[in-house]
N, C-alpha and C positions, 0 to 999 in steps of 0.2 A: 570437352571433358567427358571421357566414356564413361565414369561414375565415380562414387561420392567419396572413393578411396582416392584418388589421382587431386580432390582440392585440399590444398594445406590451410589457405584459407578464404577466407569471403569479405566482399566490400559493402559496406555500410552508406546509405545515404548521408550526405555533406548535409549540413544547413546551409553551407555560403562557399562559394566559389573563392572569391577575392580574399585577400591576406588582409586584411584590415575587417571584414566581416568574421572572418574567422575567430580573430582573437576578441572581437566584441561577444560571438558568440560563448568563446569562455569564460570571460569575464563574467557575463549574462548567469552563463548555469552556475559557475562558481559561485555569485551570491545568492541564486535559491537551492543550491546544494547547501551553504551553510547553514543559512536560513530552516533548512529543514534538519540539518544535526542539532542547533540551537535549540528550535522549538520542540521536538520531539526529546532530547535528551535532557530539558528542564522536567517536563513532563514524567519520565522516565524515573531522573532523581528525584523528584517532589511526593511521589508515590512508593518509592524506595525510602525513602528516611522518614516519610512524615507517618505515625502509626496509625492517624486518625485516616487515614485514607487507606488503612487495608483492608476494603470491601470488596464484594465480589464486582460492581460497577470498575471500580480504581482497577483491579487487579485485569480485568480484560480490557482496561483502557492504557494501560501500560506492555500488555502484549498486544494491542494494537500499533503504539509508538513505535516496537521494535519492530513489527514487519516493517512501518513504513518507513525504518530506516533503512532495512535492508533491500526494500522494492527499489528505492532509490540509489539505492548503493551499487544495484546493478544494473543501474542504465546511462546515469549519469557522468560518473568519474570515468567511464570508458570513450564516449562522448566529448569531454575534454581534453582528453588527453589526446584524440585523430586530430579534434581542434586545433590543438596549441605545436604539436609536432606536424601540421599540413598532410594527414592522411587518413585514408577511411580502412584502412583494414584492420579485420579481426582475425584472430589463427582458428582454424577449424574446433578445437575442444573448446578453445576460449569463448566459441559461441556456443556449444552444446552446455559448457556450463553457467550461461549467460540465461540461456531458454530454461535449463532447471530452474536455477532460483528464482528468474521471474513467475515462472509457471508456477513454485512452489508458493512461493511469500503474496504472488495475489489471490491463489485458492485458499491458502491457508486466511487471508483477509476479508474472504467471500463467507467462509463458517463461521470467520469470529464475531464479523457484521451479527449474521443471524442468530451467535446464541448471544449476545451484546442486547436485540431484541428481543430473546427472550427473557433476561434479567430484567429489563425495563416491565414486560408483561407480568411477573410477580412479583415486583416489587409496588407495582400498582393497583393489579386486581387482584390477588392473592398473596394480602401483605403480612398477613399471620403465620404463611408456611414459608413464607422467604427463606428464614433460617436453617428449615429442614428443607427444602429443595434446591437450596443453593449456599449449602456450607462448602467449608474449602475445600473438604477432599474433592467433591462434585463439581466445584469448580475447574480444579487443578484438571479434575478427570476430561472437562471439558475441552478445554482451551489444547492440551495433549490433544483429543480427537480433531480439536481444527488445524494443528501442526501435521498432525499424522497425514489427514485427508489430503492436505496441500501436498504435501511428501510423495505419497503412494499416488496421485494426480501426475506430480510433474514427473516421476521414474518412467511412470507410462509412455508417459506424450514425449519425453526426453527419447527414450532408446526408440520408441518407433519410428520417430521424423528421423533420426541420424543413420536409422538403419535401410532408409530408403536410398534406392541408387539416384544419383544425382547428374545432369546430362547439359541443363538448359543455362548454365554459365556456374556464375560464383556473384553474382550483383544482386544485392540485398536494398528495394527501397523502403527503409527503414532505418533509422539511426541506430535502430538497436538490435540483436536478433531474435527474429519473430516466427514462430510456428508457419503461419498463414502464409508467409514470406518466401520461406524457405521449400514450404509446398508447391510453390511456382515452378521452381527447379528441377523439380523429377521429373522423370521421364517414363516411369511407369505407374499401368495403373493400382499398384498396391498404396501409391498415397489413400487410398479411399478406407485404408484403414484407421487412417488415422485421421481422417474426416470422419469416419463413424464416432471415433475416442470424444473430436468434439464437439460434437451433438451433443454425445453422453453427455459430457460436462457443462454443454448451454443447459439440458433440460434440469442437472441437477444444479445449476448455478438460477435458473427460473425456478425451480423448489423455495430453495431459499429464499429468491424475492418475495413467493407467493404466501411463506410463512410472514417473513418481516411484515408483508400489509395486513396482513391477518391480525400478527398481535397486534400492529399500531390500531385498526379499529376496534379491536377489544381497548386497548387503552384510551382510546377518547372518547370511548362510550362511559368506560368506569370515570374519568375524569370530568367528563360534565355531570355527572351525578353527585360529585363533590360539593357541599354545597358553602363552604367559603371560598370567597375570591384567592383570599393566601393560599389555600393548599390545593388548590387549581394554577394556580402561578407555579407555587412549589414542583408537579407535578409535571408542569409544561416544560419547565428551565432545565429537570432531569431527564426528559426526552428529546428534546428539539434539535440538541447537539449530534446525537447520533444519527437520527432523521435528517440531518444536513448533512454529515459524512452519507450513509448512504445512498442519499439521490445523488449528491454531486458523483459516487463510485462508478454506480448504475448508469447515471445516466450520460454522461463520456465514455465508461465501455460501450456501451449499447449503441452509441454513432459512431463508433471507431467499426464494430462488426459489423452491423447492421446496415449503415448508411447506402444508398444506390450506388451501384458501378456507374451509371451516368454522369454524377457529381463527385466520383473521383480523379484524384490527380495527384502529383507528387507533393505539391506542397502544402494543398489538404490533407493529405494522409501525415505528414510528417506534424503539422497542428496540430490535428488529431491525439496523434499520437504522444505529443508532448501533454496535451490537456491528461489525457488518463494515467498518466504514466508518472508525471513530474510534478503536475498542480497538487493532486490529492493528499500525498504525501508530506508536501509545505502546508497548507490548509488547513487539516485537521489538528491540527496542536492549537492553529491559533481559534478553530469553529467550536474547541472540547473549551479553551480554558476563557474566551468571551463572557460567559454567560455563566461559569462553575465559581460559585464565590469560595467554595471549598477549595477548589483549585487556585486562585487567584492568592487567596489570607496562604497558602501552605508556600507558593513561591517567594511571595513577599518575604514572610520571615525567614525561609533557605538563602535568600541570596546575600542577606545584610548576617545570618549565621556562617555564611561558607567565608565572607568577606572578614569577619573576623576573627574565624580560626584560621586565616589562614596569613591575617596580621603576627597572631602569634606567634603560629610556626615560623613565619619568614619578616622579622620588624625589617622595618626600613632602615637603611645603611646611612643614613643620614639622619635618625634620632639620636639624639644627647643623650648617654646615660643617664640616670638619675641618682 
């Protein structure tokens, strides 16, 4: 292929050769696909209907739900679907618009992480101005800038990977399609622009890490000065959850990039690449609502309210009049 106009489309790594692994493989993603529609969209509505949870925590923990359902949305039902019809191909835009929205919805999850820490950080050590440093508009204004960054991130890295000429086939090992991947494939040296783009974006995605540790030892410094055990408990149980969302984020990205070419392989990298890609997303609905007894009392009563209006709406065809 003399370049990146002549490929219609590209072949994605199989998990399984054999017709019987195959369909186990869908079956497989199929129930932590729903599993992840499940948990994130309880989430989702519990914070949508319930008022007591319209805080600035709740409110960026429900535009967390929604990236990770859309992260997932774009890796997995694609996945299934080569599964279950015995093929790996994807069509040339279908990956270009595969690479935005993952590009998009995991930067855009990467600013939400950090300002997520920094809600935790005044609501902890600066719990008097909470209200003025974190009311809604300033909220709303937030959460817009981590959509935005992830946005104006992936338009970048989108047109310039696509606009490189392409030479070295069309075989993608990866289940999904991947920047780094796809870099393998050209044939000139201008991909190095878009090796500089992510630099750019490791250093500003290490920004952010280096904030997040920042505020968490500000907050365990303010937290052990606390001096009841209850509002040390209190204090931990509203932290801990996020600080488990983002090490597990970080630290599956970080051996998916980072890891030696030595200890690579294909079906290392295809692990890999499922742990970052597919875990996270199932996870955090069940690592936020563990431990949120806010979250937990707001489900409970949504599920036995949704169940009975929805008796009403629809009685069963087999009650007796009365």
């Amino acid at each position: 292929m003399s370049n990146s106009s002549s490929i219609t489309q590209f072949l994605l790594l199989a998990f399984a050769d054999t017709r019987e692994l195959q369909l186990l493989h869908f079956w497989l993603f199929l129930g932590i696909y729903l599993a992840a529609l499940l948990g994130n969209g309880l989430i989702i509505t519990a914070i949508t209907c319930d008022h007591r949870l319209h805080t600035p925590m709740y409110f960026f923990l429900l535009n967390l739900s929604v990236l990770d359902l859309g992260s997932i949305s774009t890796t997995v039902p694609k996945s299934m679907v080569n599964s279950l019809w015995d093929t790996r191909s994807i069509s040339y835009w279908g990956c270009a618009a595969q690479v935005f929205l993952f590009v998009f919805l995991v930067g855009a999850e990467v600013s939400l992480l950090t300002i997520m820490a920094y809600d935790r950080y005044v609501a902890i050590c600066k719990p008097l101005h909470y209200g003025t440093l974190l009311g809604s508009r300033a909220c709303v204004h937030m959460a817009a800038a981590a959509w935005g960054t992830g946005f104006l991130n992936a338009l970048l890295h989108t047109a310039n990977t696509f606009s490189l000429p392409l030479c070295q086939g069309n075989v993608l090992d990866q289940f999904f399609c991947e920047i780094p991947q796809i870099l393998k494939l050209s044939c000139s040296h201008s991909y190095l622009r878009e090796v500089g783009l992510l630099v750019v974006s490791a250093c500003l995605g290490f920004g952010c890490f280096v904030f997040i540790v920042v505020s968490y030892v500000q907050i365990f410094r303010a937290v052990l000065r606390i001096p009841s055990e209850q509002g040390r408990h209190k204090a931990f149980a509203t932290c801990l959850p996020h600080l488990a969302v983002v090490t597990l984020f970080i630290s599956f990205g970080m051996f998916a990039y980072l890891k030696p070419p030595s200890i690579s392989s294909p079906s290392l990298n295809l692990l890999v690449s499922f742990l970052y890609s597919v875990v996270p997303p199932v996870l955090n609905p069940l690592i936020y609502s563990m431990r949120n007894r806010e979250l937990k009392d707001s489900l409970r009563k949504l599920m036995p309210g949704c169940f009975s209006e929805a008796a009403v709406k629809f009685p069963s065809p087999f009650a007796h009049p009365s």
